[in-house]
PyMOL CGO cylinders between C-alpha atoms (Angstrom):
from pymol import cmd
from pymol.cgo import CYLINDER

trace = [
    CYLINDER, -7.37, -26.57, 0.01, -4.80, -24.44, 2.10, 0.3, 1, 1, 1, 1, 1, 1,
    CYLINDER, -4.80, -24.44, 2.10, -3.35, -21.33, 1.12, 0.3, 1, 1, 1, 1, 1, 1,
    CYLINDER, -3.35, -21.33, 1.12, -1.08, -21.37, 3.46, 0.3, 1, 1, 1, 1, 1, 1,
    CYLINDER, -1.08, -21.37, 3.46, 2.93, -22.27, 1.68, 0.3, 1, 1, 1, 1, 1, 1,
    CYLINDER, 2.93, -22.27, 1.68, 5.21, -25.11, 2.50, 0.3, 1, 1, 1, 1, 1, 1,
    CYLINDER, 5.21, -25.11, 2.50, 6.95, -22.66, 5.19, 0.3, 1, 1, 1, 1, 1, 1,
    CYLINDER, 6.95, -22.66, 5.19, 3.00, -22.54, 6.43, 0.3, 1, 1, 1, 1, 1, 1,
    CYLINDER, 3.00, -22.54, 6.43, 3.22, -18.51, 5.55, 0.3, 1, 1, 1, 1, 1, 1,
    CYLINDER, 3.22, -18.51, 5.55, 0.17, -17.09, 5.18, 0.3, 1, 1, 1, 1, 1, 1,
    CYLINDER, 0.17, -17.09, 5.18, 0.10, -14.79, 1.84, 0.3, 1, 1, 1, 1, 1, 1,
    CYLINDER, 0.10, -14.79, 1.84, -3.57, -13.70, 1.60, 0.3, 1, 1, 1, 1, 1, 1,
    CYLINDER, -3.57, -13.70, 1.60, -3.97, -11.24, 4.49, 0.3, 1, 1, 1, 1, 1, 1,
    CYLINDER, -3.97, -11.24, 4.49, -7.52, -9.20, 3.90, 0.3, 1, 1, 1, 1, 1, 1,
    CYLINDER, -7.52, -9.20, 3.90, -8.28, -6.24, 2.79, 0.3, 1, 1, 1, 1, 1, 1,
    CYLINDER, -8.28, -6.24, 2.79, -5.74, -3.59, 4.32, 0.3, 1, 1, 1, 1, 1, 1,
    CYLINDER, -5.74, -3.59, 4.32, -6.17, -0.31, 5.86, 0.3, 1, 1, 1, 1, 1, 1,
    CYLINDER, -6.17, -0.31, 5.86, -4.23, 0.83, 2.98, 0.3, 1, 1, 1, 1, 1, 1,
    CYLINDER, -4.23, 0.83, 2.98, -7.49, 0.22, 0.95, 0.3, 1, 1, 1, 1, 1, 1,
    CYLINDER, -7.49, 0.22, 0.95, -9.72, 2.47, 3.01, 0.3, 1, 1, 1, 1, 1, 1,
    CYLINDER, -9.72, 2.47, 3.01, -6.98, 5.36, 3.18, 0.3, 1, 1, 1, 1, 1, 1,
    CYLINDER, -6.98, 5.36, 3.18, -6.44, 5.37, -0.92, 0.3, 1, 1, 1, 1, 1, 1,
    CYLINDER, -6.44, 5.37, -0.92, -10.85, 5.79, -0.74, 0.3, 1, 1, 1, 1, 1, 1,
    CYLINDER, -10.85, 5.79, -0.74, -10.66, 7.91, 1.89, 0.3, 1, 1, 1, 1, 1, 1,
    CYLINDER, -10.66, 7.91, 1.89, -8.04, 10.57, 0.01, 0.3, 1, 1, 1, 1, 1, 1,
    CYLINDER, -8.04, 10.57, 0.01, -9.81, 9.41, -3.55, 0.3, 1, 1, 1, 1, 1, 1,
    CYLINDER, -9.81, 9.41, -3.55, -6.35, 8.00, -4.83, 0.3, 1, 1, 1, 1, 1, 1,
    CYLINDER, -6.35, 8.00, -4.83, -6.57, 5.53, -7.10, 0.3, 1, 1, 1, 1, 1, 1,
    CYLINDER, -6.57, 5.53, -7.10, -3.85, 3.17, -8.03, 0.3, 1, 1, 1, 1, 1, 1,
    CYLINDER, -3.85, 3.17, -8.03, -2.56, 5.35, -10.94, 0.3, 1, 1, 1, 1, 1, 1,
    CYLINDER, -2.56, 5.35, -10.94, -2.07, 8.18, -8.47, 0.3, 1, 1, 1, 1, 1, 1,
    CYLINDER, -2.07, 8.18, -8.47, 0.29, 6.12, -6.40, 0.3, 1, 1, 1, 1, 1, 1,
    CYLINDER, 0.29, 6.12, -6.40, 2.27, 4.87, -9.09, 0.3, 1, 1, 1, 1, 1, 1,
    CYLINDER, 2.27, 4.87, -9.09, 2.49, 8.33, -10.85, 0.3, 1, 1, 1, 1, 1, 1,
    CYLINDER, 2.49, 8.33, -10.85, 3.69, 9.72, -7.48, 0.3, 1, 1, 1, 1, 1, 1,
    CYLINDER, 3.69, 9.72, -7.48, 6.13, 7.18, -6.67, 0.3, 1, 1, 1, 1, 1, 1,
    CYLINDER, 6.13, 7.18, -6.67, 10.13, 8.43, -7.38, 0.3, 1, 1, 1, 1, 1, 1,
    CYLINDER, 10.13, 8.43, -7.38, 10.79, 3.99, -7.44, 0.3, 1, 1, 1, 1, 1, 1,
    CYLINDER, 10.79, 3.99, -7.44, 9.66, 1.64, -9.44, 0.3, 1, 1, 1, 1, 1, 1,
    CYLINDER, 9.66, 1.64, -9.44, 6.00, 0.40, -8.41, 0.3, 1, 1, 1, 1, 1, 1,
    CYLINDER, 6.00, 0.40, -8.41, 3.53, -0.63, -10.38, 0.3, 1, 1, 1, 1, 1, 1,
    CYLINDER, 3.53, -0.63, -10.38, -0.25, -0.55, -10.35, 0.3, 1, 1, 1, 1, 1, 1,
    CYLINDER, -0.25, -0.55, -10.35, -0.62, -4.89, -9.84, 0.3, 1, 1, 1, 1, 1, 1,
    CYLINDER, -0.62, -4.89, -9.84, 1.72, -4.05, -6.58, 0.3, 1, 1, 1, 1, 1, 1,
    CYLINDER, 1.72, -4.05, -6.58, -0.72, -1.41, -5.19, 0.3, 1, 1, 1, 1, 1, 1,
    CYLINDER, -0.72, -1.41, -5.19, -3.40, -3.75, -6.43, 0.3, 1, 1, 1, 1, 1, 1,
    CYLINDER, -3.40, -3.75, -6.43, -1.70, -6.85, -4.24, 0.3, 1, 1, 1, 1, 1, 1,
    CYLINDER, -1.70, -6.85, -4.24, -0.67, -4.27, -1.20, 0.3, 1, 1, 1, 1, 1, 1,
    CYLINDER, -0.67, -4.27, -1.20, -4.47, -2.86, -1.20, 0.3, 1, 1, 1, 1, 1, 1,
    CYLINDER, -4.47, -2.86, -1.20, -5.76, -6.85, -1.24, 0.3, 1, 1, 1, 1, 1, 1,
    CYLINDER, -5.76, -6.85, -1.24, -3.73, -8.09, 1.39, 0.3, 1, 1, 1, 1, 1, 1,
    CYLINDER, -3.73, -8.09, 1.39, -1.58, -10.41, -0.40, 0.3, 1, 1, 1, 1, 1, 1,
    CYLINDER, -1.58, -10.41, -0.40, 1.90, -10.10, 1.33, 0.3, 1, 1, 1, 1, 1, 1,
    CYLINDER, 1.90, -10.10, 1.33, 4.53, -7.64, 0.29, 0.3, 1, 1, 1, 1, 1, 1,
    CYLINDER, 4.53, -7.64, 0.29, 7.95, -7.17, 1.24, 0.3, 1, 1, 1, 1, 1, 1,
    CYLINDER, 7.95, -7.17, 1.24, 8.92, -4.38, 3.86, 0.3, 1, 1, 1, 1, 1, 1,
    CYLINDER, 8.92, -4.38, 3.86, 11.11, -3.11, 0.81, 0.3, 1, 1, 1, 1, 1, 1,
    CYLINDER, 11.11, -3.11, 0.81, 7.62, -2.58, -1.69, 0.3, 1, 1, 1, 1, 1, 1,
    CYLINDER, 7.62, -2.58, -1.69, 6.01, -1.71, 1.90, 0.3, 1, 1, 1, 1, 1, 1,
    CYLINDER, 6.01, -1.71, 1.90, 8.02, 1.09, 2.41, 0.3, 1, 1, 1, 1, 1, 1,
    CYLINDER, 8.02, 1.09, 2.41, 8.04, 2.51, -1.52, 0.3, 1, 1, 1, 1, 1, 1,
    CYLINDER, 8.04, 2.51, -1.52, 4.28, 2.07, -1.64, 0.3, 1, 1, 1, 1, 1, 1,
    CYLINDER, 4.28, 2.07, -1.64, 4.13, 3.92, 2.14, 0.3, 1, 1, 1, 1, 1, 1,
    CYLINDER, 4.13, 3.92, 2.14, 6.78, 7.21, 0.56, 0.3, 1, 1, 1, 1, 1, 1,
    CYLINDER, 6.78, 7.21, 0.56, 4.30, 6.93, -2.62, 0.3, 1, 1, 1, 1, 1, 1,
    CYLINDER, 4.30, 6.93, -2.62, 1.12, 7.53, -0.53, 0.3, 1, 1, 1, 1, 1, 1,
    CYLINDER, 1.12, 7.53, -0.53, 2.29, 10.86, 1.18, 0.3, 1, 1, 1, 1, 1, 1,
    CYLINDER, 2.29, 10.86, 1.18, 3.70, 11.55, -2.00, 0.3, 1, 1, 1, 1, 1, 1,
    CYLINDER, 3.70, 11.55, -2.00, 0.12, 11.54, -3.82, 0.3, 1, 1, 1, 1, 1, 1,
    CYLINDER, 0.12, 11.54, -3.82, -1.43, 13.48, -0.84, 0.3, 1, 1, 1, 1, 1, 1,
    CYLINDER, -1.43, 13.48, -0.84, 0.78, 16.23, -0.40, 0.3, 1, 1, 1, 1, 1, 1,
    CYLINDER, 0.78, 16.23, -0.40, 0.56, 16.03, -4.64, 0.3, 1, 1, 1, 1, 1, 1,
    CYLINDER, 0.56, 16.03, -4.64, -3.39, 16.93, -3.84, 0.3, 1, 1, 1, 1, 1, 1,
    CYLINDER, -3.39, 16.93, -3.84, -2.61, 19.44, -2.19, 0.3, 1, 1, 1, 1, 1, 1,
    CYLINDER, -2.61, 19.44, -2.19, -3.54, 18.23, 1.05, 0.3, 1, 1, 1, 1, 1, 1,
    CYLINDER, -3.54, 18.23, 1.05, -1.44, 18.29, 4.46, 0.3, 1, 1, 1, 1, 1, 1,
    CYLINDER, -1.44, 18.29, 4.46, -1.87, 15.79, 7.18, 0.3, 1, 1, 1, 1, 1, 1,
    CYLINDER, -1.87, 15.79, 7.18, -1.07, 15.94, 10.79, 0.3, 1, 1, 1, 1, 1, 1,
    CYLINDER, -1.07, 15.94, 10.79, 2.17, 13.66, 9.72, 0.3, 1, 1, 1, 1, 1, 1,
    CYLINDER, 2.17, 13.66, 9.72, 3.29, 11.42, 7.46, 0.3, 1, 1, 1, 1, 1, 1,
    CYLINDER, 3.29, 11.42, 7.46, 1.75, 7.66, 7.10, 0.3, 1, 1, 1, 1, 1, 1,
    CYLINDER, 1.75, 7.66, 7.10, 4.07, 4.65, 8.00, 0.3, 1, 1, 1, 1, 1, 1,
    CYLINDER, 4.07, 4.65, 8.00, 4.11, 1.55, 7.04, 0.3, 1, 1, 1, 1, 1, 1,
    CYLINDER, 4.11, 1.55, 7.04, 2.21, -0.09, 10.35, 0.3, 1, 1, 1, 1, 1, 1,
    CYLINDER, 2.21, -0.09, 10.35, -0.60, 2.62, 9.59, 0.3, 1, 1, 1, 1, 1, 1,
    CYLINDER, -0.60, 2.62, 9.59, -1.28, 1.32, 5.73, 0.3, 1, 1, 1, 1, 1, 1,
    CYLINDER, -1.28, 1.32, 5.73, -0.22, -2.55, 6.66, 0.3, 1, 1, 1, 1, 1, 1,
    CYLINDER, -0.22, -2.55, 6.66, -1.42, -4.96, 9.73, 0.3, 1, 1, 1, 1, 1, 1,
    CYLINDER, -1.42, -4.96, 9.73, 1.19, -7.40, 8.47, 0.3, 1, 1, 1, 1, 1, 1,
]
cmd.load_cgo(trace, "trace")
């Protein structure tokens, strides 16, 4: 069995740095949907932190919810995350 589509797309991408940045900063995937200003909910973190493919749109609200929860914590970073940091998609 493939899991590839009919366009041969490939939706199931690995685990994604994403995943190891949320443990890293001990964010769960309440925090990022609590910090988000758009709509994003906790099965979309769940997908973006799995690997299954996301649109750049969701990339870049899940990306702005991230640095969001951080700076929330009360932490600073050297800059801001973008989406090719959290994705390799």
């Amino acid at each position: 069995m493939t899991t590839d589509t009919p366009d041969n797309t490939e939706r199931n991408l690995g685990t994604q740095p994403l995943d190891a940045i949320l443990i890293e900063q001990a964010l769960g995937n309440h925090e990022i949907v609590a910090a988000s200003s758009e709509p994003i909910t906790h099965k979309a973190v769940q997908r973006a932190r799995k690997g299954r493919r996301l649109t750049g749109h969701m990339q870049r609200r899940i990306t702005a919810a991230v640095n969001k929860a951080v700076a929330l914590q009360g932490k600073t970073l050297e800059r801001e995350w973008q989406v090719s940091d959290l994705f390799t998609y």
